[in-house]
N, C-alpha and C positions, 0 to 999 in steps of 0.2 A: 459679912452678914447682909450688906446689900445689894451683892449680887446674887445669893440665892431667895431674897424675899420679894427678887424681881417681876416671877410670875407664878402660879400654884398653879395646881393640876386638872379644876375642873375650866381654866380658862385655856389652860395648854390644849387640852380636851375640843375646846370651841374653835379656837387659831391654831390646829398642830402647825401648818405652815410658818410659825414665828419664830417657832421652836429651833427654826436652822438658822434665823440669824443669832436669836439667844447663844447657838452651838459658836455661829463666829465668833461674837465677842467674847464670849467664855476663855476659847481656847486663846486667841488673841490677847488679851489680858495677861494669861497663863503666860505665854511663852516673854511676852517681857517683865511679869516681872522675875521669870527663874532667869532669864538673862541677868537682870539687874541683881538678884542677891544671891543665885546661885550660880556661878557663869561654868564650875565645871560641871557640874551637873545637871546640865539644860534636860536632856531628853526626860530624865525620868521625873525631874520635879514639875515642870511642863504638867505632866499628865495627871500625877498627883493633884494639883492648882487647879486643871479641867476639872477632876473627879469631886472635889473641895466643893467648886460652886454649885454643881447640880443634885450633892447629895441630898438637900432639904425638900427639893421639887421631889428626885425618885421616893425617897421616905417615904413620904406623904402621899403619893402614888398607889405606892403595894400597898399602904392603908387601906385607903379607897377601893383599890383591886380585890382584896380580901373582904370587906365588907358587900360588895356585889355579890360573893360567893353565898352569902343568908340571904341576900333579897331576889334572888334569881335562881328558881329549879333547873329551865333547860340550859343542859350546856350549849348548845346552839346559841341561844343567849346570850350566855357566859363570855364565850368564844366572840363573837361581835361586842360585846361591850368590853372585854378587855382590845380586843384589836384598834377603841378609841387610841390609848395608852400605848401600842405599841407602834401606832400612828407616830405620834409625836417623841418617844421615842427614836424613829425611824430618821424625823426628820434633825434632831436634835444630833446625832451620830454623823449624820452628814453635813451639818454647819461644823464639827471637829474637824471631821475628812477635810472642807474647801478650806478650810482655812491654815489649817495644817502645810495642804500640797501648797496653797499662794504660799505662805513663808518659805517655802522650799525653793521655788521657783521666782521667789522675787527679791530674796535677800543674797546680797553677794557671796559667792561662791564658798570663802574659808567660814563664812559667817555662818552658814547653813550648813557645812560640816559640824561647825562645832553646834549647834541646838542639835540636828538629830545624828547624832554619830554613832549612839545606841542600836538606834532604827534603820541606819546603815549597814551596821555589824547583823542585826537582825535579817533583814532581805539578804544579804549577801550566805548568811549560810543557811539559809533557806534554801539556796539557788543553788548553792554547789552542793545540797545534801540531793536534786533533784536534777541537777543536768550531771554530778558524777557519776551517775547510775543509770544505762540505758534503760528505760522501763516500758512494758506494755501498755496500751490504756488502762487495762485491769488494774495493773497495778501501778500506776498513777493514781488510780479511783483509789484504790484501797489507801496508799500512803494521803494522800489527802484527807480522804476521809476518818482514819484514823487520826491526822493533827486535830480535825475541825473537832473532832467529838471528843478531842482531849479539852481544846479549849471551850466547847459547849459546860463538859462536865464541871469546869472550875468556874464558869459564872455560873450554874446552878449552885455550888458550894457556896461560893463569895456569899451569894444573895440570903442563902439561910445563915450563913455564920454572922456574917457581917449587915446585911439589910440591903441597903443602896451600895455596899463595898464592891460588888459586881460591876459597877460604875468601872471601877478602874482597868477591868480587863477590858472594857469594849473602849475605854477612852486611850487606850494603848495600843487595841489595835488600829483606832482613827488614825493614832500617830503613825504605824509604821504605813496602812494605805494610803493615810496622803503622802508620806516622803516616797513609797514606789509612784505614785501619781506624777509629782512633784519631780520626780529623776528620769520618768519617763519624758515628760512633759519638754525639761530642760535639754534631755540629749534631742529631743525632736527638733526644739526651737535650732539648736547650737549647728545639726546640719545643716535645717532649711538655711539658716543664715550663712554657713560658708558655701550653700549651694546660690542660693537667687540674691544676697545682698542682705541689708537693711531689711528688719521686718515689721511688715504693720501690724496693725489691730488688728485685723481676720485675723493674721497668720499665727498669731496667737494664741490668741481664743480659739479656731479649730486644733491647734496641736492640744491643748490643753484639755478641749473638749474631750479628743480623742482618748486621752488619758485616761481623763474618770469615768467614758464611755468603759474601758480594756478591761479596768479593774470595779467597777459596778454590774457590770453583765451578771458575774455569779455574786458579787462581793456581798449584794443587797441583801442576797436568799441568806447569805451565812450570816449574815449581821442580825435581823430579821430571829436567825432560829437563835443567836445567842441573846438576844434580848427576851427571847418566849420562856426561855430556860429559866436566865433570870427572874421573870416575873415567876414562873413557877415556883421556883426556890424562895425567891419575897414573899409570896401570900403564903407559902408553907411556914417560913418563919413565924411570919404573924400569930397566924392558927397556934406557933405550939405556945407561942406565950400568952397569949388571950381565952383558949380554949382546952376545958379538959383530953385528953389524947380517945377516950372513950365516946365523948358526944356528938352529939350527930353534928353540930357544926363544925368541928372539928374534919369527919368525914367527909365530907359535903366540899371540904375545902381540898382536902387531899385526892379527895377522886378529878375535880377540877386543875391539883398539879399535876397527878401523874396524866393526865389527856394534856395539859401545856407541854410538859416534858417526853411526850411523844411526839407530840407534832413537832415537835424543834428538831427531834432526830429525822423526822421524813425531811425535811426541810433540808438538814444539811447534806440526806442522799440526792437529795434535788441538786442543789449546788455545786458538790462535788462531780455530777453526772455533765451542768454546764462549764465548769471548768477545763474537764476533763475532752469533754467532745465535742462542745459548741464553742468554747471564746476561742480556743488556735485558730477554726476556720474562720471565724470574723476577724481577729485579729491574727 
């Protein structure tokens, strides 16, 4: 109870930027104590523990988000005052992300097999479902974008069935992006060091940079549409339990989801377009 009554929403709202340390120690926490009392089960309970502390903040959130939806006609509006909340959100996904990849990268080797070994198994047939298959960019786009909008679909579901339960799909995925972070980050270090010696602090921090630079290029755009979804799906919930399905507040709120839940779909054609054609060249 006292980590999620650490901060609410309209202060999240004022400091999103706090919201990534909140994201460290959240998942940091998580991941020792599923060491401590779940030790075969790290990966998934980890994320579970993340999901645990922030669901009183997100609740409370789609509250507030849904009530904007009576006090504000233009969606223009709308759209900017939920983007406070998708703010810190935003920032809150990426204190999972860094703190995640450091665990990866700074806990010794079988130790960090066994916390993400799920998230392991996970990247790894990712990879062979997409380098077994020679594929054109088209259809790179297409199979990606097909995953992304599978998992758009199920944090829009989460969020209506469940409320903040959508928490868990994105705090899942923070797990698998920082251990690709986190394994990229590590094979870089583990050359440079049989290449030049002993490594300092730069040579760190820039592999490491490098990392979350590879996998945030597009990563942000899909994180970003799968949080909008969510919110969509959460003020939807709200509405049906607060609101007749016939009253205009009701409407008011669902004309507001289905524009949430479109723009998350442009969103992840955006993403999938820089995965697809921009991060190979940079990276």
């Amino acid at each position: 109870m006292v980590l999620e009554l650490l901060i609410n929403p309209k202060a999240a709202e004022r400091s999103p930027w706090e919201l990534f340390f909140f994201g460290l120690v959240y998942a940091s926490i998580a991941i020792v104590l599923a060491m401590w009392i779940f030790a075969e089960k790290v990966g998934l309970v980890m994320v579970f523990l993340t999901t645990l502390s922030c669901t009183y903040l997100i609740q409370r959130t789609l509250r507030m988000e849904e009530r904007k939806d009576q006090r504000f006609s233009s969606e223009i509006r709308l759209l900017r005052e939920h983007g406070k909340a998708l703010t810190f959100f935003m920032f809150l996904f990426l204190g999972f992300t860094v703190a995640f990849s450091l665990w990866y990268v700074l806990a010794p080797a079988d130790t960090a097999q066994r916390i993400f070994g799920v998230q392991i198994e996970t990247i790894e047939s990712i990879n062979s479902a997409v380098t077994g298959n020679a594929m054109s960019g088209a259809a790179a786009f297409t199979k990606i974008f097909a995953n992304n909008m599978r998992v758009l679909l199920f944090s829009f579901i989460f969020a209506i069935f469940y409320g903040a339960g959508a928490v868990f799909i994105l705090a899942w995925n923070a797990a698998v992006v920082g251990t690709a972070i986190g394994s990229f980050a590590r094979s870089g270090l583990a050359a440079l060091a049989n290449k030049v010696g002993l490594l300092g602090v730069g040579h760190y921090l820039a592999t490491y940079s490098l990392g979350l630079l590879k996998y945030m290029t597009h990563g942000w755009l899909e994180i970003l549409a799968y949080f909008t979804a969510a919110l969509a799906g959460g003020i939807l919930s709200m509405a049906l339990v607060k609101h007749s399905l016939r009253s205009e507040a009701f409407m008011r709120t669902l004309r507001d989801s289905v524009d949430l839940a479109l723009l998350s779909v442009l969103m992840i054609v955006a993403a999938a377009g820089i995965e697809v054609y921009i991060s190979p060249v940079l990276f």
